[in-house]
C-alpha positions as semicolon CSV with decimal commas, in nm:
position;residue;x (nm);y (nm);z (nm)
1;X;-1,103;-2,696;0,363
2;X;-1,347;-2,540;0,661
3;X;-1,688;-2,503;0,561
4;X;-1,701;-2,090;0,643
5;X;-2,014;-1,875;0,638
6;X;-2,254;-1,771;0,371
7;X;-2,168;-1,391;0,254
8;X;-2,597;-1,420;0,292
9;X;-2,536;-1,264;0,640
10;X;-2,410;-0,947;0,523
11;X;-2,676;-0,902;0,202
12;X;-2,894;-0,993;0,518
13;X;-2,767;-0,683;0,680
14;X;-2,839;-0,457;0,326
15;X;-3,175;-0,571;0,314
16;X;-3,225;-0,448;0,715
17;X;-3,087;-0,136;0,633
18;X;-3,327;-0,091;0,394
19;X;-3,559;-0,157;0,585
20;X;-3,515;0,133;0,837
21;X;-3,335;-0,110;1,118
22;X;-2,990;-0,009;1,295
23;X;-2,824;-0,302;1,185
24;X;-2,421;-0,326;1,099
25;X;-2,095;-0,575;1,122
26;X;-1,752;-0,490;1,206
27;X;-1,484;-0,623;0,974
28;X;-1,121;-0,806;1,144
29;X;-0,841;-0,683;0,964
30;X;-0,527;-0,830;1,108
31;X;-0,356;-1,151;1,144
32;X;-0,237;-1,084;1,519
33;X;-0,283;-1,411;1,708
34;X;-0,387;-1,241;2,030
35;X;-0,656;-1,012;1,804
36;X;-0,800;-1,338;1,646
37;X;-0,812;-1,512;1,984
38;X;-1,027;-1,208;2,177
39;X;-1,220;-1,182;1,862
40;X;-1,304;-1,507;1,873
41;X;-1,404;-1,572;2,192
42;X;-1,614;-1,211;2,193
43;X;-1,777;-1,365;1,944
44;X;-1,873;-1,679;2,071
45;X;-2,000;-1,454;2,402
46;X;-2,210;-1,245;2,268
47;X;-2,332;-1,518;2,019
48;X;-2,241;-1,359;1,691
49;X;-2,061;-1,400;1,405
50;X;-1,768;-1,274;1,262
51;X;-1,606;-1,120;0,933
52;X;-1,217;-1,101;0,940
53;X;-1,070;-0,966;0,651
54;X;-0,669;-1,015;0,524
55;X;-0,550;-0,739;0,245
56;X;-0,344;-0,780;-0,112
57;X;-0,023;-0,679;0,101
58;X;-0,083;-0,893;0,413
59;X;-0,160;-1,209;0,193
60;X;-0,137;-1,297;-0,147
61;X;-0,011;-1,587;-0,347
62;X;0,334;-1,460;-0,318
63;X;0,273;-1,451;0,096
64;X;0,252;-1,028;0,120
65;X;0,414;-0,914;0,447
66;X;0,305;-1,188;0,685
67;X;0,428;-1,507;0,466
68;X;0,098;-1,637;0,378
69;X;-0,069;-1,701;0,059
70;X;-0,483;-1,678;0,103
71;X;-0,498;-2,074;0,187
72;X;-0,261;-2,074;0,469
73;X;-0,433;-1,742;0,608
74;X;-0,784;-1,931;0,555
75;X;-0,648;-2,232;0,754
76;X;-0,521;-2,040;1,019
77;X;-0,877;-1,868;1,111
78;X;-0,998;-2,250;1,035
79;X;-0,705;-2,350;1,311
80;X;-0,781;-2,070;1,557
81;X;-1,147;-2,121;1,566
82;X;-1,133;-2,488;1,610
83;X;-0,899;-2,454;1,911
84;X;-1,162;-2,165;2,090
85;X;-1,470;-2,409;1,972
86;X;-1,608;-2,141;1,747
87;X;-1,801;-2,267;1,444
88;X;-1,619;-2,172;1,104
89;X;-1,986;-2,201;0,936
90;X;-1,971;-1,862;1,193
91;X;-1,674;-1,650;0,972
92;X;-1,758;-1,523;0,684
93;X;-1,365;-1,446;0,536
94;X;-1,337;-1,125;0,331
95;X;-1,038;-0,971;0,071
96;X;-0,960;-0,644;0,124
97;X;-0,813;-0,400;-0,111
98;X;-0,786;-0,691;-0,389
99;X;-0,621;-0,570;-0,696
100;X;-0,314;-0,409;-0,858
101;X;-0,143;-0,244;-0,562
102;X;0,138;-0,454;-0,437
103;X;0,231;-0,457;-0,815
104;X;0,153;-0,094;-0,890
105;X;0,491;-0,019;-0,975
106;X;0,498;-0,246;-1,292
107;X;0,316;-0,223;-1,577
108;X;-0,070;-0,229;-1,576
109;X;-0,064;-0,573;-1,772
110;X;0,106;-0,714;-1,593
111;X;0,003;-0,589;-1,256
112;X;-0,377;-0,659;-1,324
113;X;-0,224;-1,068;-1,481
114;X;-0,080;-1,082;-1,058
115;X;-0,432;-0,923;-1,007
116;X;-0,637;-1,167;-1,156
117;X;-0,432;-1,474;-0,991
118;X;-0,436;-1,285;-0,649
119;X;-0,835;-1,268;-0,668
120;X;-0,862;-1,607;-0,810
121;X;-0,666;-1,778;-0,478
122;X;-0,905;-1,557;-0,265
123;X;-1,187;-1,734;-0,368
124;X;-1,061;-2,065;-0,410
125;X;-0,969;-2,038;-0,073
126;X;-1,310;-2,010;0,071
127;X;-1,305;-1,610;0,091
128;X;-1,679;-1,489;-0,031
129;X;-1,670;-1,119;0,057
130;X;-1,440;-0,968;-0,189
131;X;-1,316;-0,586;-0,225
132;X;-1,194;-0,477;-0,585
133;X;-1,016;-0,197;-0,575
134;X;-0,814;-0,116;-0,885
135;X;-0,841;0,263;-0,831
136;X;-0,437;0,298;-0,818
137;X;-0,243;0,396;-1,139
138;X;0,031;0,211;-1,241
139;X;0,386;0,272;-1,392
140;X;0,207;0,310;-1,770
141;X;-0,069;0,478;-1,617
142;X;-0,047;0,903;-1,589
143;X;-0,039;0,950;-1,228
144;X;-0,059;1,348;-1,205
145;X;-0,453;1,267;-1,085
146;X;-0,630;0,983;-0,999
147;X;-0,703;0,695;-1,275
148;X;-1,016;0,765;-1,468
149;X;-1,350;0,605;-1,325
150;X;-1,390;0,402;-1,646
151;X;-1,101;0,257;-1,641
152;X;-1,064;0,152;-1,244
153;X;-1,440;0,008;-1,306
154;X;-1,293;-0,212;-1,609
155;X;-1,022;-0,324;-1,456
156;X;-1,235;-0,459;-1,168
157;X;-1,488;-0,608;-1,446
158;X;-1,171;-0,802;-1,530
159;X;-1,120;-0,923;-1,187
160;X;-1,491;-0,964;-1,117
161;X;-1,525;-1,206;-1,434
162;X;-1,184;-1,420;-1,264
163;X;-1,371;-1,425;-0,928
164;X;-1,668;-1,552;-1,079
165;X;-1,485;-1,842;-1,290
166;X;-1,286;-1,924;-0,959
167;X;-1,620;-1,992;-0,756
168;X;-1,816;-2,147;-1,042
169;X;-1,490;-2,357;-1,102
170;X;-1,529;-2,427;-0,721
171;X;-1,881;-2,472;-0,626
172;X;-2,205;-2,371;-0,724
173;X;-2,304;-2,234;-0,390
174;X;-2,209;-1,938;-0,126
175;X;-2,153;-1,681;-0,445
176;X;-1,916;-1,393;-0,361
177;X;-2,018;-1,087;-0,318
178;X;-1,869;-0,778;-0,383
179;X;-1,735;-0,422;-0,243
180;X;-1,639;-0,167;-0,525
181;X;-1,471;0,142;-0,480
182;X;-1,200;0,346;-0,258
183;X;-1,184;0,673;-0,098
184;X;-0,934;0,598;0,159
185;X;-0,611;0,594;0,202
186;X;-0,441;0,249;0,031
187;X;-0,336;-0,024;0,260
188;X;-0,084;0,070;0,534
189;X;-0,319;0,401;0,613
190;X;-0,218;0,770;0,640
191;X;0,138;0,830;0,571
192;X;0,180;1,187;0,780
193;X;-0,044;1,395;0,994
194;X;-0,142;1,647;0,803
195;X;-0,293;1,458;0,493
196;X;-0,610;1,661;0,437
197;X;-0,915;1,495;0,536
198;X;-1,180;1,480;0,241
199;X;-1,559;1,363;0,254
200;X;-1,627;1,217;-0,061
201;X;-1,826;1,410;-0,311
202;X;-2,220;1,296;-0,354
203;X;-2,157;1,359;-0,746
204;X;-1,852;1,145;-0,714
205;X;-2,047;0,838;-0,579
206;X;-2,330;0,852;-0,851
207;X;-2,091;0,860;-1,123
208;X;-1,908;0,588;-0,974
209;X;-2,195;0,366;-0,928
210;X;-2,356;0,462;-1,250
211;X;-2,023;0,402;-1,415
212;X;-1,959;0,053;-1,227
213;X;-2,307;-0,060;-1,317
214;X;-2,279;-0,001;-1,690
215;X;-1,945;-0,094;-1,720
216;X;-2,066;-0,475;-1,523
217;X;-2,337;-0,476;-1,746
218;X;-2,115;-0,421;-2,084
219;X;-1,902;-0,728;-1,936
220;X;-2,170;-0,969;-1,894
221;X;-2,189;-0,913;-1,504
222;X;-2,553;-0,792;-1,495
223;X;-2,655;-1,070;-1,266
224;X;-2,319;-1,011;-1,069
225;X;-2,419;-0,674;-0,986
226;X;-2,691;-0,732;-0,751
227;X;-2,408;-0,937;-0,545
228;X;-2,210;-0,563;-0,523
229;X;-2,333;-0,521;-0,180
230;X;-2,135;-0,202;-0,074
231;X;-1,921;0,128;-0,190
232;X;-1,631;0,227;-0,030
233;X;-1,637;0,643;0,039
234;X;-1,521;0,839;0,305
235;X;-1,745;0,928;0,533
236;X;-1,537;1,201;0,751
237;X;-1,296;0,899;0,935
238;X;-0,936;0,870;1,004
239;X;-0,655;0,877;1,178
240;X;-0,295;0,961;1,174
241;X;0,016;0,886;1,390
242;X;-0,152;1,171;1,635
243;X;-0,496;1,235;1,516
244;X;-0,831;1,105;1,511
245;X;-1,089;1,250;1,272
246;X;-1,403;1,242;1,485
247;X;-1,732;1,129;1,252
248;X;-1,979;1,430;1,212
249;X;-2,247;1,290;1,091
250;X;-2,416;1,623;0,948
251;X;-2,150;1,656;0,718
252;X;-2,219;1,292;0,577
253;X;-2,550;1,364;0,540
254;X;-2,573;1,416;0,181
255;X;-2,401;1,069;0,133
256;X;-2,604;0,931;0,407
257;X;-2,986;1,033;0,201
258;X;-2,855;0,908;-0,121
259;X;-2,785;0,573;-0,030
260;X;-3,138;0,511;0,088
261;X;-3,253;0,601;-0,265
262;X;-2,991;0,317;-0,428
263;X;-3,148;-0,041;-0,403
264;X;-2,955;-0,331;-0,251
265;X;-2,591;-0,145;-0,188
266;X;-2,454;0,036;0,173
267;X;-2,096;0,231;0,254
268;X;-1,795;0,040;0,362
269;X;-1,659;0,289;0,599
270;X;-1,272;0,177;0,652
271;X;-1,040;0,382;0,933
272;X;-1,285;0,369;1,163
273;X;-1,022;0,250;1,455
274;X;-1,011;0,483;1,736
275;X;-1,398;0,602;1,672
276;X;-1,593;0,624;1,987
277;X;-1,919;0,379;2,003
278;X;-2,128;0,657;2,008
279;X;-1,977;0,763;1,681
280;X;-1,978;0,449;1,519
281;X;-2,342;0,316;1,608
282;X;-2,409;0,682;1,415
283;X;-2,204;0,554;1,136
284;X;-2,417;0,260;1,097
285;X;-2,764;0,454;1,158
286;X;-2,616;0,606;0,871
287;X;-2,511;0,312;0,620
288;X;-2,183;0,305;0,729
289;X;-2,268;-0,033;0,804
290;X;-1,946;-0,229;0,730
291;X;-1,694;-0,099;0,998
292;X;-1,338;-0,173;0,903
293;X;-1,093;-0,180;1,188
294;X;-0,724;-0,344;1,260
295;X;-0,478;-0,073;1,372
296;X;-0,683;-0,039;1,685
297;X;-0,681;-0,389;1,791
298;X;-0,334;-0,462;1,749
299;X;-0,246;-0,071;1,904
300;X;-0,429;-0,204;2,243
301;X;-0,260;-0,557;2,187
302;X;0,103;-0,357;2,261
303;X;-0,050;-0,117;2,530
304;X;-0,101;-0,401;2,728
305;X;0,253;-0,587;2,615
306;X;0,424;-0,298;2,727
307;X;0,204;-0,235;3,041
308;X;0,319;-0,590;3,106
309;X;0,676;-0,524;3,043
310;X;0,625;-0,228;3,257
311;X;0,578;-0,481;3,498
312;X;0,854;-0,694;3,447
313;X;1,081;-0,375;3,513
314;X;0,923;-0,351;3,845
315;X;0,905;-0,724;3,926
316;X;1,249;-0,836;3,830
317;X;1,409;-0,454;3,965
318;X;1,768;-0,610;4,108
319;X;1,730;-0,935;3,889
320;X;2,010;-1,065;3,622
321;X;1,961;-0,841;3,351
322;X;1,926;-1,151;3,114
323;X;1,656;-1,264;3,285
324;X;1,442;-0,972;3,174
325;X;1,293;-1,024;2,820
326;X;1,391;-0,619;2,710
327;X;1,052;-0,664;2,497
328;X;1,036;-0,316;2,463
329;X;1,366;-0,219;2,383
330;X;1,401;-0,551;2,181
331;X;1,149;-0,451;1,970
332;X;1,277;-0,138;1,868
333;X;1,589;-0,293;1,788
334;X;1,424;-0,423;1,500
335;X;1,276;-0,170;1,407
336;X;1,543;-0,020;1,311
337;X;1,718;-0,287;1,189
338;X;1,462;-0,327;0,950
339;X;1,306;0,018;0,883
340;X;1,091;-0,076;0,519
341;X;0,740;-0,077;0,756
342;X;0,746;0,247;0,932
343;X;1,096;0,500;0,787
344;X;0,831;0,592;0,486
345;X;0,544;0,695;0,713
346;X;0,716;0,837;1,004
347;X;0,874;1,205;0,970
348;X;1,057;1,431;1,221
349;X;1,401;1,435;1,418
350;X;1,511;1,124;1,628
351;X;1,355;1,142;1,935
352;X;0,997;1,193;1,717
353;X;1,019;0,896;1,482
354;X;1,135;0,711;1,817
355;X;0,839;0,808;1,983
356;X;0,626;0,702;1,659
357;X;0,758;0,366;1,654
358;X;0,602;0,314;1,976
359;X;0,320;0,509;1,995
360;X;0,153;0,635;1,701
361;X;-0,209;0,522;1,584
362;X;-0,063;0,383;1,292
363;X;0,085;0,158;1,477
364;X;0,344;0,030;1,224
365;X;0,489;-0,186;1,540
366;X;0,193;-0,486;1,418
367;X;0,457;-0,550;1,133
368;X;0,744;-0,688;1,364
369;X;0,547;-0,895;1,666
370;X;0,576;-1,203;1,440
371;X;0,995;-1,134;1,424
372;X;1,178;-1,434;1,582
373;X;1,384;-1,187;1,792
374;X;1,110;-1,020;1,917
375;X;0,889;-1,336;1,974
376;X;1,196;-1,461;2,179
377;X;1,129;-1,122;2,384
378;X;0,757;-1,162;2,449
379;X;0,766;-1,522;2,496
380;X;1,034;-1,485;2,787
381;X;0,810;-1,171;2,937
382;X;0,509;-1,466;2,937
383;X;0,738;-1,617;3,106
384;X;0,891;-1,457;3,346
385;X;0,505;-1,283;3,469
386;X;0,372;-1,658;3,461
387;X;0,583;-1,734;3,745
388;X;0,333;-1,658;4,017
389;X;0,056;-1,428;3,988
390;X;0,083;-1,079;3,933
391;X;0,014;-0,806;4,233
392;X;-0,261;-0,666;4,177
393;X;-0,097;-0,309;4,287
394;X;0,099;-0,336;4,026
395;X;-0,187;-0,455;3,775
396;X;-0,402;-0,167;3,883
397;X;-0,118;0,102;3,827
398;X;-0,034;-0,068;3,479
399;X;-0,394;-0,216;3,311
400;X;-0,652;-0,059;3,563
401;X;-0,972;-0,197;3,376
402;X;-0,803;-0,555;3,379
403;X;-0,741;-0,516;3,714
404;X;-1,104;-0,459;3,773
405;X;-1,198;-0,751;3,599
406;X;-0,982;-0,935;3,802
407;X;-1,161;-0,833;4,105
408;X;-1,488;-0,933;3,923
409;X;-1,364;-1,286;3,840
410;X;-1,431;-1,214;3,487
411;X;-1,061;-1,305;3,381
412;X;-0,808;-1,473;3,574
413;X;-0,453;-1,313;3,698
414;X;-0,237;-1,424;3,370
415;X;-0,109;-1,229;3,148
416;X;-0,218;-1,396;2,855
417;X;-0,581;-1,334;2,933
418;X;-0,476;-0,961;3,031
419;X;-0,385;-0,893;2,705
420;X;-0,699;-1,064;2,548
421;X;-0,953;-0,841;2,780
422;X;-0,732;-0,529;2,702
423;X;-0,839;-0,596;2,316
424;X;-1,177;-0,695;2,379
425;X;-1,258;-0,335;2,524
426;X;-1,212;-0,210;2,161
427;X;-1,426;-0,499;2,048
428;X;-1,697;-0,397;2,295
429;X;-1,769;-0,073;2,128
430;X;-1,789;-0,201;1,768
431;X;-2,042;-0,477;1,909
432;X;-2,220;-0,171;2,048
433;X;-2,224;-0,012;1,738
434;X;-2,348;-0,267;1,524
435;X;-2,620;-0,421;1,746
436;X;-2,992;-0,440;1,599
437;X;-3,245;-0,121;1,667
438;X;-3,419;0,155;1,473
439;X;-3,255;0,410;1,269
């Protein structure tokens, strides 16, 4: 197993904020190939580390939506990093969301037993940053309002105390640390447009960290608690299929003040895709210092797939029609052939949910790149635009920034490296954001 960072980095990053110093991270939450790949090699530009984060539905030890269970997901970032030369003593691997949810619908025994085992492969895997959230009820559980405080705050006790036995069990050095709480949407993201957007309540976040605290103590977790680095609220982010919620950082203030008063704990902000860098370096000035994102990466992984395939239409205009790859149309295929990640979130008549599939900031389209149909598509559009380079007419109508990159010698004319550029521009502004200064 890859040696991967110390979670010290992060309480490194609580202990600047504290300090009065601009100071943040941005948190990888996808297992695209293409969003590792530009992440990676950001990284290793602009000489930083990384922290890249899987969830309870995208891996867990019965391989959630992508197939893995947390050791194959670990060994893939191990995999990917050795083949772009970054160090894995550079990643610091983080759980996201662990808990009850993928088993909700079951009993709360036996949802929090699947729990337990799911938190307990995290860290035997070599993940140290780990999120408990057990704020969802389950099928015993009333679910006509949210699950009482005290009882989300044991239930992650339970988990905490597996996580700790996993990692003592393990090693004796890099201890876990911890994110507690949710006020965000659960995994997956907004489910329709008009979800009302709610900043969490300052009353709200002192009972929960009053009730957390006791409730660690009462379990035998007192020294655990000063590894509970962050609380998840929401700060005033989000986004829909449509939408963007724009940060306004005078209504967080109340949140904002408060944390300065709490000793050794920050926000986790999550659905902060789509924020502008301006916004987010405000986030972290104000302790939103953990920036979640995913959806954004992968949404500018398929603008430039299907600027690509835009292309290929152009290119290949006359040409056998089975030489084309039909990426775009191939993809929506499946889509429909296999509705489960996107006919529950998308609403509307036909020619909206068709234009969702595509299109919307949820970007539901991440769950099907990884289809063997649709990997047959994309790798015949490689293909086919690998064949000779790419007019750059044609680049500048279709990926104009690329194309100006191009010109700069920054990237060379392949696709491949089109599409990794094209993501790095949303890396750039979380870098931006995150970069040491004064509050």
């Amino acid at each position: 197993m890859s040696e991967f960072a110390t979670p010290a980095i992060i309480q490194k990053i609580v202990e600047s904020q504290k300090q009065g110093l601009l100071f943040g991270v941005y948190s990888i939450c996808s297992a695209n190939l293409y969003v590792i790949q530009a992440c990676l090699e950001h990284a290793l530009t602009e000489k930083t580390w990384l922290l890249i984060e899987s969830t309870c539905n995208q891996v867990n030890q019965f391989g959630g939506y992508t197939g893995q269970v947390p050791g194959d997901f670990a060994s893939f970032i191990a995999k990917m990093a050795q083949r772009h030369s970054f160090p894995t003593d550079q990643i610091l691997l983080g759980g996201d969301h662990l808990g009850p949810n993928p088993w909700k619908n079951e009993p709360s025994k036996i949802a929090m037993t699947k729990a337990k085992t799911l938190v307990s492969e995290y860290i035997k895997a070599g993940y140290r940053k780990i999120h408990l959230d057990t704020s969802m009820a389950c099928a015993d559980d009333t679910k006509d309002h949210r699950l009482d405080i005290e009882v989300e705050a044991k239930r992650a006790a339970e988990l905490c105390l597996v996580a700790e036995d996993a990692w003592k069990e393990k090693s004796r050095e890099k201890a876990p640390i911890y994110v507690v709480g949710t006020e965000v949407p659960v995994p997956g993201g907004a489910t329709t447009d008009d979800e009302p957007l709610v900043i969490t309540n300052l009353d709200s976040v002192k009972e929960s960290l009053e009730i957390y605290e006791q409730v660690f103590r009462e379990y035998g977790l007192a020294e655990t608690w000063n590894r509970v680095v962050a609380l998840v609220v929401q700060p005033g982010v989000e986004f829909s299929h449509s939408q963007i919620h724009e940060y306004d950082r005078n209504l967080a203030q109340p949140l904002s003040k408060f944390i300065e008063t709490v000793p050794g704990i920050i926000y986790e902000a999550h659905s902060t895709d789509y924020q502008l860098p301006n916004k987010l370096r405000e986030m972290v000035a104000d302790h939103f210092a953990i920036l979640k994102v995913g959806p954004a990466l992968t949404f500018a992984f398929r603008e430039a797939v299907f600027a690509l395939a835009k292309m290929e239409t152009e290119l290949f205009h006359g040409r056998r029609d089975e030489e084309q790859s039909h990426l775009i149309a191939t993809v929506d295929r499946v889509m429909l052939q296999n509705p489960q990640h996107w006919k529950n979130y998308y609403e509307g008549n036909k020619w909206e949910k068709s234009f969702a599939r595509k299109y919307s900031f949820s970007d539901r389209i991440r769950y099907y790149w990884s289809d063997q149909q649709v990997a047959v598509a994309f790798n015949r559009l490689l293909k086919n635009l690998n064949e000779k380079p790419l007019p750059l007419t044609l680049i500048s109508q279709y990926l104009p920034l690329q194309f100006a990159h191009i010109r700069e010698r920054m990237i060379n004319n392949t696709p491949e490296e089109m599409i990794v550029d094209h993501i790095q521009g949303v890396l750039a502004g979380y870098r931006y954001a995150c970069e040491p200064g004064q509050l």
